[in-house]
Backbone bond lengths (Angstrom), bond angles and torsions (degrees), N, CA, C in turn:
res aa  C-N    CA-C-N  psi(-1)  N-CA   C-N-CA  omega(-1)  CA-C   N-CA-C  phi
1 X - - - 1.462 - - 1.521 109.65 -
2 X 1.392 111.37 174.59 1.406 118.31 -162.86 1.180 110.04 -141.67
3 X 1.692 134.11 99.37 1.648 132.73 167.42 1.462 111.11 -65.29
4 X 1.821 114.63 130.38 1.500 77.10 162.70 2.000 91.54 -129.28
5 X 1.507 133.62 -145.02 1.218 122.32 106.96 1.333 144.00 -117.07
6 X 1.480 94.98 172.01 1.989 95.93 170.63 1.539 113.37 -65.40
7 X 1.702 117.78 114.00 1.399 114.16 -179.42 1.696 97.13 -101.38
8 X 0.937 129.94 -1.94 1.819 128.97 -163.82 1.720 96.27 -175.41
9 X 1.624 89.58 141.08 1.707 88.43 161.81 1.958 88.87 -141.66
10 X 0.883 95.17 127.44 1.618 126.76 -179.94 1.511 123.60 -115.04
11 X 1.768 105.53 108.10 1.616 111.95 177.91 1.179 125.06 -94.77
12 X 1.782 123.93 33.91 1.433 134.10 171.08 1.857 99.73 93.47
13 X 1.424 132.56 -17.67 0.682 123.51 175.20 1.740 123.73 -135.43
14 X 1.082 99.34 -18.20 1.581 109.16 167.55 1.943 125.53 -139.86
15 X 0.997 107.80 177.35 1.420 96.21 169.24 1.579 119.51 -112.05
16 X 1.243 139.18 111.75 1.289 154.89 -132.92 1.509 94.59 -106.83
17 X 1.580 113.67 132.58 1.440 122.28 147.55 1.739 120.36 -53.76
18 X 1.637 109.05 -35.39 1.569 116.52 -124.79 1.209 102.97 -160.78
19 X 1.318 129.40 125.10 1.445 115.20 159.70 1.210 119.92 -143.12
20 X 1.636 115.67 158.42 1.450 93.76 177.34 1.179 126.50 -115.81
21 X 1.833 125.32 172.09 1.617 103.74 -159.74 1.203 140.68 -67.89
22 X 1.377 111.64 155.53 1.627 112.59 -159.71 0.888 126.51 84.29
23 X 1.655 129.83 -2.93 1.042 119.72 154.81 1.551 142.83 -76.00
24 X 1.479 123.10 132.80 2.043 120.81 -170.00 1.512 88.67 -80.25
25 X 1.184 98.49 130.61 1.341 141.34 -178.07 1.377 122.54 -120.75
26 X 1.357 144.08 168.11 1.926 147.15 163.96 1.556 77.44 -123.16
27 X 1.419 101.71 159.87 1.590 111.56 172.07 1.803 84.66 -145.10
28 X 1.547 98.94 142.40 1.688 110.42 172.96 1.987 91.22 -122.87
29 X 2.078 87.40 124.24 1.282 96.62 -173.24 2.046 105.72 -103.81
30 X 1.212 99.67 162.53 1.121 99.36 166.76 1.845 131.61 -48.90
31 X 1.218 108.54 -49.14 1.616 131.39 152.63 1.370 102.77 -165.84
32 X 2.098 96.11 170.41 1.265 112.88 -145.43 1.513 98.85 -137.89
33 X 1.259 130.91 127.72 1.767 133.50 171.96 1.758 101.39 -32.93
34 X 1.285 115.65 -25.46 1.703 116.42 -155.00 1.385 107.74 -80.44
35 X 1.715 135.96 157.34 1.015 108.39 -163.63 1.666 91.70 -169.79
36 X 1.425 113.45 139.90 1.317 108.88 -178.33 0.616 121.08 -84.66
37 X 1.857 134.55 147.42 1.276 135.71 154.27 1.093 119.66 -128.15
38 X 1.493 116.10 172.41 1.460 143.22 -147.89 1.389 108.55 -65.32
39 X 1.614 109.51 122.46 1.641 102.64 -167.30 1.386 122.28 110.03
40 X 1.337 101.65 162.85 2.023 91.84 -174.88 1.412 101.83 -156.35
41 X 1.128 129.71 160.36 1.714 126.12 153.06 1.666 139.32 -41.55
């Protein structure tokens, strides 16, 4: 498993303290299990 934290939560147009439920959201985490590798499409 993977801890990370919430540094930003972003609704396509601003960056949000707060939201309420149900709302689609992007979240920017501190770090992420995901990881690049060598090569591309």
């Amino acid at each position: 498993t993977h801890e990370s934290t919430i540094k930003a939560i972003y609704d396509g147009r601003t960056f949000l303290e707060s939201i309420p439920a149900g709302t689609e959201v992007g979240v920017i985490l501190e770090s992420t299990s995901f990881y690049a590798e060598q090569g591309g499409q």
